[in-house]
MARROVO-902109 format. One record per residue (C-alpha): residue number from 1; x, y, z; residue in three letters. Coordinates in pm, 1 decimal. Layout:
NUM;X;Y;Z;ala .
...
***
This chain:
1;0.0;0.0;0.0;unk .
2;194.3;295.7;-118.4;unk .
3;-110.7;532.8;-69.0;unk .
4;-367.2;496.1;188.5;unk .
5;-654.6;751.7;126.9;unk .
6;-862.3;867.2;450.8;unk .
7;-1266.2;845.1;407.1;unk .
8;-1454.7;949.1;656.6;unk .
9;-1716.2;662.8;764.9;unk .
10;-2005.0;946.1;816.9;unk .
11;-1946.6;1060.1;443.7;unk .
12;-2108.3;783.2;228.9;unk .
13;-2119.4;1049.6;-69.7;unk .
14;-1740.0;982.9;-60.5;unk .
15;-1666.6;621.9;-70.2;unk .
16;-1711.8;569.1;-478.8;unk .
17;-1549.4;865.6;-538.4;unk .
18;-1269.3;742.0;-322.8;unk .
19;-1288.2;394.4;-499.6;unk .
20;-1253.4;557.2;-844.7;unk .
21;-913.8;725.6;-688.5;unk .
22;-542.3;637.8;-793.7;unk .
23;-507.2;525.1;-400.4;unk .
24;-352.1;142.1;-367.8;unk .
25;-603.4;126.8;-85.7;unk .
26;-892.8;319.9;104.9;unk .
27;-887.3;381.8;428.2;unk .
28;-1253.3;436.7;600.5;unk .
29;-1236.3;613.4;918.9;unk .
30;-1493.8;586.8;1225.9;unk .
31;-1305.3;687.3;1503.0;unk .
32;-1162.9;1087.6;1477.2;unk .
33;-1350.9;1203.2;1184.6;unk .
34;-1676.8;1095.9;1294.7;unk .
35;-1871.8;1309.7;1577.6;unk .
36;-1929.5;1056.3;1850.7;unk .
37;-2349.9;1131.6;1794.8;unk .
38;-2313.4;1039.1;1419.4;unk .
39;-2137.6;733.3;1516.1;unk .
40;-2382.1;426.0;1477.6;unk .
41;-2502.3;594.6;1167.6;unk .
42;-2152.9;608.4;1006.1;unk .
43;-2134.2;252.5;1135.0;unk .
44;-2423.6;148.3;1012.8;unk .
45;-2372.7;334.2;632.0;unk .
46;-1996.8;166.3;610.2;unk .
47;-2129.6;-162.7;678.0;unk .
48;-2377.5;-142.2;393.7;unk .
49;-2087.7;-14.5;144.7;unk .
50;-1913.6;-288.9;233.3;unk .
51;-2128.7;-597.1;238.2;unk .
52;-2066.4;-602.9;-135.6;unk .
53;-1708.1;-612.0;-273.6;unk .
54;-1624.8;-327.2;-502.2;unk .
55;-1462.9;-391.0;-853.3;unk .
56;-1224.0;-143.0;-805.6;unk .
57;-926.2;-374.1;-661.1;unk .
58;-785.5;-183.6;-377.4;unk .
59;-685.3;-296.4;-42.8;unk .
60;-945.1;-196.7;205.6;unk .
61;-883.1;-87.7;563.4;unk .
62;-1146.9;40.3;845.7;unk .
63;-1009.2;204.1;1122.8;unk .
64;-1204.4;111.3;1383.7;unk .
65;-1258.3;338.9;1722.7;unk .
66;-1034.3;229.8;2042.0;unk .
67;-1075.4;-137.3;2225.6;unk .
68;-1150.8;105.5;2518.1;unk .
69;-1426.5;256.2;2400.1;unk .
70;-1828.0;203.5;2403.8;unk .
71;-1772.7;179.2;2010.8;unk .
72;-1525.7;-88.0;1960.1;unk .
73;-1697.6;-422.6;1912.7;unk .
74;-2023.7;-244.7;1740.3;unk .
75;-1771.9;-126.2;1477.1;unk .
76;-1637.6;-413.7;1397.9;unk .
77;-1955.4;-644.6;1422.9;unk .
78;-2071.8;-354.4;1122.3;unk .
79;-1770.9;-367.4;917.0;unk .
80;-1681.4;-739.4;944.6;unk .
81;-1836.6;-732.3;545.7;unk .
82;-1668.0;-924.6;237.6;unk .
83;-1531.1;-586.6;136.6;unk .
84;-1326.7;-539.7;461.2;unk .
85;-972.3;-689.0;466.2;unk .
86;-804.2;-481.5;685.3;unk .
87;-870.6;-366.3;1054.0;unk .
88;-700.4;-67.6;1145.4;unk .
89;-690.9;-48.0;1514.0;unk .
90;-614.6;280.4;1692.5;unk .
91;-400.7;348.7;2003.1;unk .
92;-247.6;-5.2;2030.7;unk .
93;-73.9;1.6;2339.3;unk .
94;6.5;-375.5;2434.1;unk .
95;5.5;-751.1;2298.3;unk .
96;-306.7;-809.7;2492.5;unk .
97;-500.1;-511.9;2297.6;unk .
98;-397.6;-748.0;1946.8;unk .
99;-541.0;-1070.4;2103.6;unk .
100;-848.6;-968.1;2208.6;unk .
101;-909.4;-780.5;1865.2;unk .
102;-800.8;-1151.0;1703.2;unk .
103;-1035.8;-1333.7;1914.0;unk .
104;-1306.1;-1155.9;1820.3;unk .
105;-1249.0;-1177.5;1498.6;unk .
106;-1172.3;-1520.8;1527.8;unk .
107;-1556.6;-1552.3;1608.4;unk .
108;-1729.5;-1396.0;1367.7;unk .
109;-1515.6;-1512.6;1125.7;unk .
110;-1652.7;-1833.9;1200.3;unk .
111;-1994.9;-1770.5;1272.1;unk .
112;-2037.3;-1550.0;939.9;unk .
113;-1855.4;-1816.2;740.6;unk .
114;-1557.1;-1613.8;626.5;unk .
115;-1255.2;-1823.0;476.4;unk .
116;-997.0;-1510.1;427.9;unk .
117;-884.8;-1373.0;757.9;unk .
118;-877.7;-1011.6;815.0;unk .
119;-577.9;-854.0;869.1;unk .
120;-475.3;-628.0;1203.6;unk .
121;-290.3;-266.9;1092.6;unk .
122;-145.3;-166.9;1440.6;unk .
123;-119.8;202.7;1507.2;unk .
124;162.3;298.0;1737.4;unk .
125;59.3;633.2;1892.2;unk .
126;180.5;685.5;2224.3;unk .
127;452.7;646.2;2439.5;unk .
128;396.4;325.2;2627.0;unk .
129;249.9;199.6;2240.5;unk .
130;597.3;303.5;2094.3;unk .
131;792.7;121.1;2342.5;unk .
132;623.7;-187.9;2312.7;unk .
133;616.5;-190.9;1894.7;unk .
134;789.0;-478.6;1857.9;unk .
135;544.7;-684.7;2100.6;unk .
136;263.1;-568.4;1934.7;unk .
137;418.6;-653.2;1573.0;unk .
138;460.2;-1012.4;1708.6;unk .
139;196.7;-1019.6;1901.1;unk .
140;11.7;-1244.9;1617.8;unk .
141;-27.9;-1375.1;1247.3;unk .
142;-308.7;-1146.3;1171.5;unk .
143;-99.7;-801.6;1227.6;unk .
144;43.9;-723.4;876.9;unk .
145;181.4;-387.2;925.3;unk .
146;213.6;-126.9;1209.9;unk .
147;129.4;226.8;1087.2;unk .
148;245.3;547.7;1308.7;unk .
149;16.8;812.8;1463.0;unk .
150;205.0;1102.4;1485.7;unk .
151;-50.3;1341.1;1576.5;unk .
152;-179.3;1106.0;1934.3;unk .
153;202.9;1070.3;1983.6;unk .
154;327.5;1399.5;1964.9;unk .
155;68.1;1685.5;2035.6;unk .
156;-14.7;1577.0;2389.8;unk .
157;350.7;1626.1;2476.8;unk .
158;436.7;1943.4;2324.5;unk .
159;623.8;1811.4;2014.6;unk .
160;621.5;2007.7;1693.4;unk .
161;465.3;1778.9;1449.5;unk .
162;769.9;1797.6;1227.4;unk .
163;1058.6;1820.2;1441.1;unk .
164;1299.4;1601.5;1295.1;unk .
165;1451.7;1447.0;1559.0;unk .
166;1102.7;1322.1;1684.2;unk .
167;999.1;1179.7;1328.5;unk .
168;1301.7;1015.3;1249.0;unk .
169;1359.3;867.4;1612.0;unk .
170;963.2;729.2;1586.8;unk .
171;1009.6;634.8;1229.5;unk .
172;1340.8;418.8;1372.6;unk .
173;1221.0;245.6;1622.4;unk .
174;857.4;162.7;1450.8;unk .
175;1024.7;46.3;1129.7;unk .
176;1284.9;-197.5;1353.5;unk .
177;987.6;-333.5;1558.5;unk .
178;808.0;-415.7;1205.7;unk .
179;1068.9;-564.5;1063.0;unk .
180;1172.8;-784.7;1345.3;unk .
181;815.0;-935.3;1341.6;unk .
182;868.0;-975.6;906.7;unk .
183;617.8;-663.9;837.6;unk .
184;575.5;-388.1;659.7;unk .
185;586.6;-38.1;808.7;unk .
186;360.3;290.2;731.7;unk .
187;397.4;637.5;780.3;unk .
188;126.6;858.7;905.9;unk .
189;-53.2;1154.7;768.1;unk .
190;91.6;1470.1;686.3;unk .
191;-180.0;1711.5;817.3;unk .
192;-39.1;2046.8;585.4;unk .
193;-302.0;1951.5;296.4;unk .
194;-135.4;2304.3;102.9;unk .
195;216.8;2209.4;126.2;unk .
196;284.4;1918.7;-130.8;unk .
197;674.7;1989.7;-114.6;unk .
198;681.2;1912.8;228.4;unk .
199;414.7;1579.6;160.9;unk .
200;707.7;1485.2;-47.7;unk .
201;976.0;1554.8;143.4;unk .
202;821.5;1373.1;446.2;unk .
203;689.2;1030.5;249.5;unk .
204;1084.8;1048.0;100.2;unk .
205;1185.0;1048.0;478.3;unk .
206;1017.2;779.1;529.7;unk .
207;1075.8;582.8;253.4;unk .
208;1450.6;643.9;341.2;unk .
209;1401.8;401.1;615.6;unk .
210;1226.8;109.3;446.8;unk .
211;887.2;215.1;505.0;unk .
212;649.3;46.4;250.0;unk .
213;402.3;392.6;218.1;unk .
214;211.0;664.5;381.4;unk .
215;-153.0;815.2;458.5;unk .
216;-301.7;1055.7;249.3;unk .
217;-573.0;1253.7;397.2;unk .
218;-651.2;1457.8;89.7;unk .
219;-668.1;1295.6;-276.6;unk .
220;-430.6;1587.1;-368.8;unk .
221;-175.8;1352.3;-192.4;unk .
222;-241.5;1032.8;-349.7;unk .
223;-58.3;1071.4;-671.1;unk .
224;250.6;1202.7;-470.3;unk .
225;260.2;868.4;-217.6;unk .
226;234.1;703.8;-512.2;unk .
227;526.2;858.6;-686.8;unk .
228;736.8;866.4;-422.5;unk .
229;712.7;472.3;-308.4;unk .
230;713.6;378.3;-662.0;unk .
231;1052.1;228.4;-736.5;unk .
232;1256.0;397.7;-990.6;unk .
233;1292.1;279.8;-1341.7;unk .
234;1672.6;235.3;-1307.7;unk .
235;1622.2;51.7;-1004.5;unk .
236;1397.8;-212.6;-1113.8;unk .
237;1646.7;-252.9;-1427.3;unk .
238;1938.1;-340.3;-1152.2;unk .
239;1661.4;-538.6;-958.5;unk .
240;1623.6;-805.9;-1264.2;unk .
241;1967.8;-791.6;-1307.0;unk .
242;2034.8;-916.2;-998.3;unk .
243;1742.7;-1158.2;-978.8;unk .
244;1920.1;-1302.4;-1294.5;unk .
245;2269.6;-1308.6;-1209.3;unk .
246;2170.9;-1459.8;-855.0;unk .
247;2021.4;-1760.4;-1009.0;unk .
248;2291.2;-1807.0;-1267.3;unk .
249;2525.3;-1818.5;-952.1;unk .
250;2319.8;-2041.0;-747.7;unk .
251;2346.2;-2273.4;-1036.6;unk .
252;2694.9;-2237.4;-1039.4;unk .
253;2744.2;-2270.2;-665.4;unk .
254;2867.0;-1898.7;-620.7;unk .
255;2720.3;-1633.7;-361.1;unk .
256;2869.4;-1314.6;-424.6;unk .
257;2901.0;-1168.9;-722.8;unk .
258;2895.3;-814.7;-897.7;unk .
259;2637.0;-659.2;-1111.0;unk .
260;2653.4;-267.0;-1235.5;unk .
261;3010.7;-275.0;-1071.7;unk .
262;2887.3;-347.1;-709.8;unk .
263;2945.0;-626.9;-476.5;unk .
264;2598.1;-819.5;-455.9;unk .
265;2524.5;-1092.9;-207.3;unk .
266;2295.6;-1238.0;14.6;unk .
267;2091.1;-929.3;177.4;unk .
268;2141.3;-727.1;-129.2;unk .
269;1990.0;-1067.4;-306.7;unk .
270;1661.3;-1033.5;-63.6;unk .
271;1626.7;-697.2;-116.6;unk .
272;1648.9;-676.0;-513.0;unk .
273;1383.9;-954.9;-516.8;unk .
274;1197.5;-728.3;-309.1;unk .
275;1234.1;-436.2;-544.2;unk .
276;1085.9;-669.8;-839.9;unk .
277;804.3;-831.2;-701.4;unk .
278;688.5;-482.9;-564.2;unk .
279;713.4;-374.1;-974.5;unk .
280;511.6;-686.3;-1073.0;unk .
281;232.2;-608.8;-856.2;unk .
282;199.5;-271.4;-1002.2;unk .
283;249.9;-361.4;-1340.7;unk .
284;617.4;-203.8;-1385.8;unk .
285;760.1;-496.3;-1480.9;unk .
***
């Protein structure tokens, strides 16, 4: 998921426009964007939208409101629909929060008849969250990604949204934690809708640090998250060249070797694979 676009659950007049958007996958919010006395509507109008799968082939994520709250399980009784295969849960602050969201699942998974799991997306947004990432991350088979909040983590202590320090530090230690559980990573939403220079700058931050794409709370966005995570047409040319001179050495019994005048081996192996499957899915190669 290079680009994530935000819906609003409470905005139904949205959700085919969003569908017919450039965005790898939609993400349908009921939590922040919808006023807690419009919530069992919103609920209620997502749940139809997605009891039928769309034809549009995106990846499609609900974020869901907090395992703390009145609205948790209602939510995702609603949007437990064919059309859901993603659960985004908010404020993840422990191991524990991840099992209880997979046993319910678990549940009406079975008791609806479903046969493709839905997958967790994490979001690390707070302090005792970020220091237990890489818990979380492993904390089961459904969680597929952790995705940072930077605007729960930071605000409430006084931290500019984009001090440096602060993003790179949380960008660190949420892309280790993903990685050591074998997941991907996502950065969070860049809230200055006017500044695409800075959307830029911020997604290549991220992507800097092996993070696999970003939010995108305005459509504006999508086409730049897209751009940005896309890999470059010179390196998805080196990427086949490696794929093919790895396989011609593993024939040959040989595990280094140079392509494009650089010293390729096993990690560098892994990640040029990487680089061309991720152009095969999006029709690059």
């Amino acid at each position: 998921m290079r680009s994530k676009l935000f819906v609003p659950g409470s905005r139904p007049e949205l959700f085919a426009k969003a569908a017919a958007s450039q965005a790898d996958a939609l993400s349908f919010d009921l939590e922040d964007a919808v006023d807690p006395a419009r919530k069992d509507e919103a609920r209620s109008q997502l749940g139809r939208f997605l009891a039928t799968p769309g034809e549009h082939g995106k990846t499609v994520v609900v974020r869901v409101n907090a395992i703390d709250t009145p609205h948790f399980q209602a939510d995702v009784e609603a949007v437990l629909q064919p059309g859901l295969h993603i659960l985004n849960l908010p404020k993840v602050e422990s191991p524990d929060d991840i099992h209880q969201v997979a046993q319910l699942l678990d549940r009406l998974e079975r008791e609806r008849g479903r046969q493709q799991p839905v997958g967790i997306l994490a979001n690390i947004e707070s302090p005792v969250g970020l220091r237990r990432a890489t818990a979380i991350a492993a904390a089961h088979p459904r969680v597929m990604g952790l995705q940072i909040g930077f605007g729960d983590l930071l605000a409430p202590l006084g931290i500019r949204q984009r001090h440096p320090v602060a993003l790179d530090q949380t960008r660190w230690a949420v892309r280790l934690a993903a990685a050591e559980a074998g997941i991907a990573a996502y950065d969070g939403a860049f809230v200055d809708i006017g500044d695409p220079d800075g959307y830029v700058e911020d997604a290549r931050a991220a992507l800097a640090l092996g993070f696999s794409g970003k939010s995108c709370i305005h459509p504006s966005q999508v086409p730049l998250a897209n751009q940005v995570f896309r890999p470059s047409d010179e390196e998805l040319a080196h990427a086949v060249r490696v794929e093919r001179a790895a396989d011609e050495a593993a024939a040959q019994g040989v595990g280094a070797f140079v392509v494009d005048g650089k010293l390729v081996d096993g990690p560098f192996i892994v990640r040029a694979r990487q680089v061309a499957e991720l152009g095969r899915r999006l029709g690059l190669i």
